[in-house]
N, C-alpha and C positions, 0 to 999 in steps of 0.2 A: 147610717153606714151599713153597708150587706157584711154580711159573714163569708168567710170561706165555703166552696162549696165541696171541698172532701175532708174529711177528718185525718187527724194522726191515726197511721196503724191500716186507712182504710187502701185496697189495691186498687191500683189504675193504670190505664194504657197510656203512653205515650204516644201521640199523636205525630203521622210521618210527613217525611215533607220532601221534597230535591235531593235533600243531600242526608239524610236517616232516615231509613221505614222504620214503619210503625215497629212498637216495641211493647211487649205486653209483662205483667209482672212484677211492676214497681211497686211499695209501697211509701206513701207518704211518712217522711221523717222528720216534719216538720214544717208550720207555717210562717211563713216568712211576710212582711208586711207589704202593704199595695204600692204599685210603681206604677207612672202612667197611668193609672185608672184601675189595673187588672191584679189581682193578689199573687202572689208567688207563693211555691210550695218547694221543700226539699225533697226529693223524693232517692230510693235504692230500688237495689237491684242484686239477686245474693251472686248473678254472674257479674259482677265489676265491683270493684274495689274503693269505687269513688263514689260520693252522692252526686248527682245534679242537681241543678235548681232550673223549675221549669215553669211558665205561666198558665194559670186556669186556664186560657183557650186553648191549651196544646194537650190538654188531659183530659179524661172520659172516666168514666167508672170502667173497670175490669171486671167482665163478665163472666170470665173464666173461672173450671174451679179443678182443682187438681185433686186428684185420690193420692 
């Protein structure tokens, strides 16, 4: 069985699509178990009040780094 491939704690971009651009800034809050095939993660954002939950194909590493 594969592991997740981002960590708790680590940033990542949210991948855009039709109806949300891309969204940069989250971090992972959480691994959430495989559905379909593909693992889920919970991920924030300190501008929203809510977590998402979003699947490994819609997430990248966050390459950005803020001073």
């Amino acid at each position: 069985m594969a592991d997740h491939r981002f960590r708790v704690g680590q940033r990542v971009t949210l991948t855009g699509n039709v109806r949300r651009p891309t969204a940069s800034g989250y971090v992972v809050t959480k691994h959430l178990p495989e559905r379909n095939g593909e693992f889920e993660y919970r991920i924030k954002t300190t501008s929203e009040a809510h977590e998402r939950v979003a699947r490994e194909s819609e997430l990248t590493q966050d390459t950005t780094t803020s001073f």
